[in-house]
C-alpha positions as CSV (number, residue, x, y, z in Angstrom):
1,X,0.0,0.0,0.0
2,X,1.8,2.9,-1.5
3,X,1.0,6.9,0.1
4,X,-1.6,9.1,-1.7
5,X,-0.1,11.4,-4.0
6,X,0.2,15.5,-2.7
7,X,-3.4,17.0,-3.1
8,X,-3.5,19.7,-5.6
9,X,-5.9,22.5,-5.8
10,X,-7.9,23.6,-8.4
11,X,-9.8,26.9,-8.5
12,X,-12.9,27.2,-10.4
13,X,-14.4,30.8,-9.9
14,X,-14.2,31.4,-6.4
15,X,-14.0,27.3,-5.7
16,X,-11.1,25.5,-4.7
17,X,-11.4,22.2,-4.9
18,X,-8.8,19.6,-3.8
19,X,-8.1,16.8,-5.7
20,X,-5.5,14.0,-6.3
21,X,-4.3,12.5,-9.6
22,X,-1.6,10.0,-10.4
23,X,-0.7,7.0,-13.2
24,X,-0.9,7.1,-16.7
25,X,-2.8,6.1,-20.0
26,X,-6.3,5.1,-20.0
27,X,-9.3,4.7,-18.7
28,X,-9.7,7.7,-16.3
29,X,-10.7,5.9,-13.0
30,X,-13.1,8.6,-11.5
31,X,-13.3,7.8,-7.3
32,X,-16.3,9.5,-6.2
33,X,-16.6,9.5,-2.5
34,X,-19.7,8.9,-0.3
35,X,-21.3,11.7,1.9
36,X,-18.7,13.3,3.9
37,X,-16.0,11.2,2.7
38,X,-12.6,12.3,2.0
39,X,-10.5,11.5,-0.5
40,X,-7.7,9.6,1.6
41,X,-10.6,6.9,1.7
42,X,-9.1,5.4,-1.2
43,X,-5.8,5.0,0.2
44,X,-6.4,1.1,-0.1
45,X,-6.9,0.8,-3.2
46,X,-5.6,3.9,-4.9
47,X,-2.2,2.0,-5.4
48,X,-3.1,-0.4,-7.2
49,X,-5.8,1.0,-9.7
50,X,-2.8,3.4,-10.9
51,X,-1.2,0.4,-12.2
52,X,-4.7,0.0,-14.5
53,X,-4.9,3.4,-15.7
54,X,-5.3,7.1,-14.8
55,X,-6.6,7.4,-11.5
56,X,-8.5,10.4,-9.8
57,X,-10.0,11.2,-6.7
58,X,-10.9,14.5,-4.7
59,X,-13.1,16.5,-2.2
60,X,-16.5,17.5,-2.6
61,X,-17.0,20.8,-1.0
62,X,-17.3,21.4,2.7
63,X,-14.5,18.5,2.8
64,X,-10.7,18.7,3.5
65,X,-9.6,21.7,1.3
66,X,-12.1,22.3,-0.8
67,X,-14.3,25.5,-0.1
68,X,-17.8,25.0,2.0
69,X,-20.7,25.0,-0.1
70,X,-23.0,28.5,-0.2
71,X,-25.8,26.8,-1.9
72,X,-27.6,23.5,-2.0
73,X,-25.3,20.6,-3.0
74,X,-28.2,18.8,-5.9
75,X,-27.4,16.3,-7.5
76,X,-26.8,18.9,-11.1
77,X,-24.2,20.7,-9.1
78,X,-22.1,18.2,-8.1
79,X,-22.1,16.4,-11.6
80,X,-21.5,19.8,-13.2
81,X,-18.7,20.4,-10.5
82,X,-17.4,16.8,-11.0
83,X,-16.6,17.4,-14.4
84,X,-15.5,21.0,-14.6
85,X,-13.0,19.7,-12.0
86,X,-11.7,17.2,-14.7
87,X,-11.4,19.2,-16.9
88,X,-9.6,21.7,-14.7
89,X,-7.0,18.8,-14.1
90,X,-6.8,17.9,-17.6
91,X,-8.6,14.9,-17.3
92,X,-10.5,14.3,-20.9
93,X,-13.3,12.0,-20.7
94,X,-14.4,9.0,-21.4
95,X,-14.5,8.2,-17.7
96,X,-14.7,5.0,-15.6
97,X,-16.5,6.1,-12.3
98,X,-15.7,4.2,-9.3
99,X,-18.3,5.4,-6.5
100,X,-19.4,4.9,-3.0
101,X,-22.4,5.5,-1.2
102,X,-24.2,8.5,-1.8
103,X,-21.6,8.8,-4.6
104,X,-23.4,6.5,-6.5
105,X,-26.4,9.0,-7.0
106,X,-23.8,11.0,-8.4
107,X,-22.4,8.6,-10.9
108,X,-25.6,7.3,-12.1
109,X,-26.9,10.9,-12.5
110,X,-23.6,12.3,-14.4
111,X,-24.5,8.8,-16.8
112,X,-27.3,9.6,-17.4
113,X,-26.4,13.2,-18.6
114,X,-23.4,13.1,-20.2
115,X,-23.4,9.0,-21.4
116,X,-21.0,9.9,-23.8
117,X,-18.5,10.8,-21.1
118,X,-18.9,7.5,-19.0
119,X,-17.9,4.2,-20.4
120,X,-18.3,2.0,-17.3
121,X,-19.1,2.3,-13.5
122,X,-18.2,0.6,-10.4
123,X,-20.2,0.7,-7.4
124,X,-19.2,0.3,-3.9
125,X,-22.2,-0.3,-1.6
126,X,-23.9,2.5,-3.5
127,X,-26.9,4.4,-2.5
128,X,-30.0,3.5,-4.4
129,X,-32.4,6.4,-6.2
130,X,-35.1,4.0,-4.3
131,X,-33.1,4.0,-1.0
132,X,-34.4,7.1,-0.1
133,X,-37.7,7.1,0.7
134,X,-37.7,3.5,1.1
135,X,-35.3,3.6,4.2
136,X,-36.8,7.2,6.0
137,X,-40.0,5.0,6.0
138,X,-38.3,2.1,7.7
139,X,-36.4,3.6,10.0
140,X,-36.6,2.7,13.5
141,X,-37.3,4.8,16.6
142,X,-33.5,4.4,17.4
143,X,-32.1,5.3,14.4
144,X,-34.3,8.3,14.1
145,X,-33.3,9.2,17.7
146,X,-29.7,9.4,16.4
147,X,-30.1,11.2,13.6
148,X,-31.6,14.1,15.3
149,X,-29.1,13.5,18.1
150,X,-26.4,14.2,15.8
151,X,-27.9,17.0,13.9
152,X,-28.9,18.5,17.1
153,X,-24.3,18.0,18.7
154,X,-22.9,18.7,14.9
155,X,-26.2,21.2,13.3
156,X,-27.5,20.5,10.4
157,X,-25.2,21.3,7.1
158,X,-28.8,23.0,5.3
159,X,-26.7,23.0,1.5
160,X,-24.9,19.5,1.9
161,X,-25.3,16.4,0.0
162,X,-27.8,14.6,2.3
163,X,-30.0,17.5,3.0
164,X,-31.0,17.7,-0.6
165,X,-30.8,14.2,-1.7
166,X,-34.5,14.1,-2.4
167,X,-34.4,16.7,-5.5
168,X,-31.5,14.7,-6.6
169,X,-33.6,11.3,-6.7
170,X,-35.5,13.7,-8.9
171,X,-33.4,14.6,-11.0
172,X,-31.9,10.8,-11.9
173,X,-35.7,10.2,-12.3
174,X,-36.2,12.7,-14.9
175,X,-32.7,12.1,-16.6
176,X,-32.7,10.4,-20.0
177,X,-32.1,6.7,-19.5
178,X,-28.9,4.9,-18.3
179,X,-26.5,4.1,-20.7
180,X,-25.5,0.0,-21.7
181,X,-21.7,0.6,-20.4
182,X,-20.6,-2.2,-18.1
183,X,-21.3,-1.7,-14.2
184,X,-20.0,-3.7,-11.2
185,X,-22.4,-3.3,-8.3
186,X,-20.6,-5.0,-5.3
187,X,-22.4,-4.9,-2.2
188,X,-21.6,-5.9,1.3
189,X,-22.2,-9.5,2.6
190,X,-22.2,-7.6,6.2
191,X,-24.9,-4.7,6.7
192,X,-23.7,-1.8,8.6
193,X,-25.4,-1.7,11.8
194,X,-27.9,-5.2,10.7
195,X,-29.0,-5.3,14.3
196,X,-30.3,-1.8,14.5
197,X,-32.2,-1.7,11.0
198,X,-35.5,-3.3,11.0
199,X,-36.1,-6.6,8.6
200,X,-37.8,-4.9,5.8
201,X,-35.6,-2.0,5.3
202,X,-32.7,-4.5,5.2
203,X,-34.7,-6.9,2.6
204,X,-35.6,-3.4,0.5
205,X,-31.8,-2.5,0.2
206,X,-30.6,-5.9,-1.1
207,X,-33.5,-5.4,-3.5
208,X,-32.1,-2.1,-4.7
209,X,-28.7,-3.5,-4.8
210,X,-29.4,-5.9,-7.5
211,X,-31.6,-3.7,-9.1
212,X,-28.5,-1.3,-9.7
213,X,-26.8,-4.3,-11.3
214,X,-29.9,-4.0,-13.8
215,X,-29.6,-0.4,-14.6
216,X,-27.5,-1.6,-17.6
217,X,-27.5,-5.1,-19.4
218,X,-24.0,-5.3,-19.2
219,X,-24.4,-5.0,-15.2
220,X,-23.4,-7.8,-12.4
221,X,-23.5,-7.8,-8.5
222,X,-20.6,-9.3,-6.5
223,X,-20.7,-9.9,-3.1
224,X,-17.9,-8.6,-0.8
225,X,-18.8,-11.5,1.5
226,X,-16.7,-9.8,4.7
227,X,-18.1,-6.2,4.2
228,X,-20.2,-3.9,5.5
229,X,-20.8,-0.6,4.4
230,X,-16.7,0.0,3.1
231,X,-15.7,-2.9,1.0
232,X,-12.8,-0.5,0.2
233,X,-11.0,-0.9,3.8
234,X,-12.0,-4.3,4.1
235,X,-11.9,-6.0,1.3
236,X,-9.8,-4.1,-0.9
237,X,-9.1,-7.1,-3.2
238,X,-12.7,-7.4,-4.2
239,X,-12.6,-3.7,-5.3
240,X,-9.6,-3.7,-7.3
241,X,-11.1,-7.3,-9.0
242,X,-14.2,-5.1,-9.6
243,X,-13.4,-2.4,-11.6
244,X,-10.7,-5.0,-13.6
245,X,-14.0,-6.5,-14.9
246,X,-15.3,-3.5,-15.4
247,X,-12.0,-2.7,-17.7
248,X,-12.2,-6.1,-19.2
249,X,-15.9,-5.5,-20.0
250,X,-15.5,-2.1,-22.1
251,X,-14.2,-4.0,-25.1
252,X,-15.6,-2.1,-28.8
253,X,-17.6,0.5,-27.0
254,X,-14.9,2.0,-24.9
255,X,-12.5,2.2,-28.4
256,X,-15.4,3.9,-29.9
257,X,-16.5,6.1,-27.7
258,X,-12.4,7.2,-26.9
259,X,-12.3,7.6,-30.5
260,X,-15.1,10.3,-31.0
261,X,-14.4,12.3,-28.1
262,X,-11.0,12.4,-29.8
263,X,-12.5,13.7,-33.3
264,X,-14.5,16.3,-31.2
């Protein structure tokens, strides 16, 4: 396990985002974290996807380095963010996206709107369009104790991510369809907190996992049998094997698509 290489910063009108960058030749692996994440969350497997291609990862705002947020974080914003931020570090699409969490709304949403730009996806434990209203109406006393406990110690970020994560839902609904590009959907044998999360909500998320493996006809689930919610820390293996069969998968319509954002 290699370090991280040294952030960089990017400025993009009065944004600074931070962001990290390193190997060589293609496909641009795009590492999109989950809510609140930061970018040394990759430090497991950021090693060894630079030996498969170009590999990037960086902050969202309100994380590490990169500037707080002054208005609601929708799911449009971040995509439009995401990839003036590539393009800022010379990044030049097509893209690979490799995303966690709440960073799968993300990925499925920039697909979706810019499908000549993606050419395959890998999702880690990803966050489901149907997750969302799905799980608020699950939820058990307990957990929605916590939540306002912690919005109540921390306050409540009112432009982040999670505060506006039903608009972008929304959005991915209204969004042309998905692309067919190859997606790995691997999910955690192990649900985070299991004992706390009432039957049904657990039953509706495995649902929604393989139903992200169906987004695309070229999609699979694998299961990182000894993972919870961060098959990325503990099964790092599983990761890495994921997004080489996502590679291995691009075949004729990853040439093609490379070669007419080349002619563009």
């Amino acid at each position: 396990m290699n370090p991280l290489p040294q952030p960089r910063i990017a400025t993009l009108g009065e944004v600074r985002l931070e962001y990290i960058r390193s190997g060589t030749g293609s496909p641009t692996l795009v590492l999109i974290n989950g809510s609140g994440g930061p970018l040394e969350g990759w430090h497991k497997v950021f090693g060894d996807l630079e030996a498969l291609g170009t590999v990037f990862a960086y902050n969202r705002r309100g994380i590490g380095k990169s500037t707080k947020p002054k208005t609601p974080q929708t799911g449009e914003v971040m995509v439009d963010t995401l990839r003036a931020l590539l393009r800022a570090a010379e990044l030049a699409p097509p893209y690979l996206l490799v995303a966690h969490s709440l960073g799968g709304l993300i990925a499925n949403l920039y697909a979706r709107t810019y499908p000549q730009e993606v050419t395959g996806m890998v999702l880690l434990e990803a966050t489901a369009p149907e997750d969302i209203a799905v799980m608020a109406s699950l939820e058990s006393p307990v957990q929605r104790f916590l939540k306002g406990a912690v919005d109540g110690v921390f306050g409540k970020d009112t432009f982040g991510d999670t505060a506006h994560v039903q608009r972008t839902v929304e959005l991915i609904a209204e969004a042309p369809p998905f692309p067919e590009i190859p997606v790995v959907v691997v999910t955690g044998g192990k649900p985070a907190m299991a004992w706390l999360t009432p039957a049904p909500a657990l039953a509706a998320r495995a649902a929604h996992q393989r139903q992200l493996a169906s987004l695309s006809p070229r999609g699979k689930q694998v299961i990182a049998a000894s993972s919870g919610h961060f098959p990325q820390f503990s099964e790092p293996e599983v990761v890495i094997r994921a997004v080489r069969d996502a590679i291995e998968g691009l075949g004729p319509h990853y040439r093609d698509t490379a070669e007419r954002l080349g002619e563009d």
